[in-house]
N, C-alpha and C positions, 0 to 999 in steps of 0.2 A: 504494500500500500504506500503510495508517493505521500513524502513527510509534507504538513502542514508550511506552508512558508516556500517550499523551494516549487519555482514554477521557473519554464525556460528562459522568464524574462529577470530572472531575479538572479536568474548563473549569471546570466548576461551584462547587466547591472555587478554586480560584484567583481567579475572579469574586469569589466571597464574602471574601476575602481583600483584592482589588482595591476592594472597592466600602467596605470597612470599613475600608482602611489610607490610599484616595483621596478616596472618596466614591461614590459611584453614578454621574455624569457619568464616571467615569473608568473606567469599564468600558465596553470599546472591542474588536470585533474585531483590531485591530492592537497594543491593550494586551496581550490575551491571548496572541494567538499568537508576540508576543515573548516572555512567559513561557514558553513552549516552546520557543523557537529555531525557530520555524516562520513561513513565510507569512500572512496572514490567511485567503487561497483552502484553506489548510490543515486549517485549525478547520473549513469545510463536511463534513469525511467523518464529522462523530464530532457537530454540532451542527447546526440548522436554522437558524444566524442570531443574531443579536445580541437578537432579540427573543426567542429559545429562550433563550436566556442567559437577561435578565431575567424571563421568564418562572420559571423555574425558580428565580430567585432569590424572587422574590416570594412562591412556595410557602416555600421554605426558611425564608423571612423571617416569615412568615404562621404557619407550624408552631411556630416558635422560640418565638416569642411568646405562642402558645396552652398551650405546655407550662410555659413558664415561668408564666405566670398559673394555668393548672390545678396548678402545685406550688403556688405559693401560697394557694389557699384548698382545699388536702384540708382536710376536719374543722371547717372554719369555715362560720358563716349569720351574715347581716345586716350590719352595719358592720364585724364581725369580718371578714366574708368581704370586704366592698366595700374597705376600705383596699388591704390586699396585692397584689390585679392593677396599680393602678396603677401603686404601686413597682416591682414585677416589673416589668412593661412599660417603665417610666423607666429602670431598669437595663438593661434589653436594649438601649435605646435610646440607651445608653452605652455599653456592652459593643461593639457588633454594630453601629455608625451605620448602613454600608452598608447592611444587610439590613432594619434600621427603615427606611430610606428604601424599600425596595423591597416592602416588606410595606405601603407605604400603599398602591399601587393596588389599583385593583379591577378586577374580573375582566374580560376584555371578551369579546364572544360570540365562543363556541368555545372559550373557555377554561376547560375543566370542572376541572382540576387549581386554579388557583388560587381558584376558584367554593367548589369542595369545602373546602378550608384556609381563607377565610374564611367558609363556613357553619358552622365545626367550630369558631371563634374565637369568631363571635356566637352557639353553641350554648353556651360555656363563660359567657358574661358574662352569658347569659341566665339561666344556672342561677343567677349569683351574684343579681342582680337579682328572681329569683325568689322567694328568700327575704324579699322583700319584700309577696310575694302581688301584683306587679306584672306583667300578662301584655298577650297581643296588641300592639297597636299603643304603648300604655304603657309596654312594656317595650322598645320599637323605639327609642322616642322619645327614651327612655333610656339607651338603649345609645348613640344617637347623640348624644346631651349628655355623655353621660361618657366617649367616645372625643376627642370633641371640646374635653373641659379637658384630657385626658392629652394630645392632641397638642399643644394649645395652649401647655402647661406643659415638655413636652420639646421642642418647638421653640425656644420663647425660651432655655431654657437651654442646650437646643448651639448656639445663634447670640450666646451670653454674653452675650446680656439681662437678668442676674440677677447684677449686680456690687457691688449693695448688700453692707455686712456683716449680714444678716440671717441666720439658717436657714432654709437654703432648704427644708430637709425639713418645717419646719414650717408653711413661708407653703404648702406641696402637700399638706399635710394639712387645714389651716381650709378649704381648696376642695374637699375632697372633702368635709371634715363642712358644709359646706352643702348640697353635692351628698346625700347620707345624710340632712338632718334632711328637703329636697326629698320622699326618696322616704316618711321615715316618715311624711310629713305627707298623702300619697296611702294609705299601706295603711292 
């Protein structure tokens, strides 16, 4: 009989919890189901496995992110719009570690849930990239250049790569306004 309290949304929630207060390696069927007072064999009636875990984490993670970038550019086009996902993004990515960490993968087949929340992500970046009159493979190529400074840029700084007395907000700003002068120099 599944205990009182543990439902799949609650592994899920305590995961997210786990993976943001430990890191992501730390999200452990035996992590969890100490969170309950339960067994690991326990956690099976109410989850598919540790990979149902992080799978679900990755959506969570993937969503968070998309939301948070789609608040930050309502009502803005062009460098207006291109600045703010970053930041959003960097913040989530401070905010939320765990969940940044699990929103990097990508989908693998069969996985239409987390497919779906990264097409719904590169559907928002697209829009912003768009205002650039930047499309098809240009706008791919794009998206994968500018995910790729943002991770770049939030990795080194949650690995405290960035111990200079510098501003840091501003040395992540001249790298997107080259990324920005990039795109105006194509439309």
């Amino acid at each position: 009989m599944p205990r009182a309290g543990i439902t799949p949304q609650a592994i899920f929630d305590a995961a997210a919890n786990l993976a943001n207060r430990a890191g992501l390696e730390a999200v452990t069927l035996a992590g969890l189901a100490a969170t309950f007072g339960v067994k690991p064999p326990s956690l099976y009636k109410h989850v598919d496995g540790l990979d149902a875990v992080r799978r679900a984490l990755a959506v969570r993670g993937i969503e968070e992110a998309n939301r948070r970038i789609q608040r930050a550019t309502i009502g803005k086009a062009r460098a207006a719009a291109l600045f703010p996902p970053p930041h959003a993004y960097w913040h989530f990515a401070r905010d939320e570690p765990g969940l940044y960490a699990a929103s990097l993968r990508a989908a693998a087949p069969g996985e239409k849930d987390v497919a779906q929340a990264g097409d719904a992500l590169i559907g928002t970046v697209l829009a912003v990239l768009g205002g650039y009159g930047i499309k098809g493979d240009d706008a791919l190529h794009a998206t994968r250049g500018l995910r790729a400074i943002i991770h770049g840029f939030v990795s080194l700084d949650a690995a405290g790569g960035f111990k200079m007395k510098l501003d840091l907000k501003e040395s992540f700003d001249r790298l997107l306004g080259a990324f920005a002068r990039d795109l105006d120099s194509r439309s």
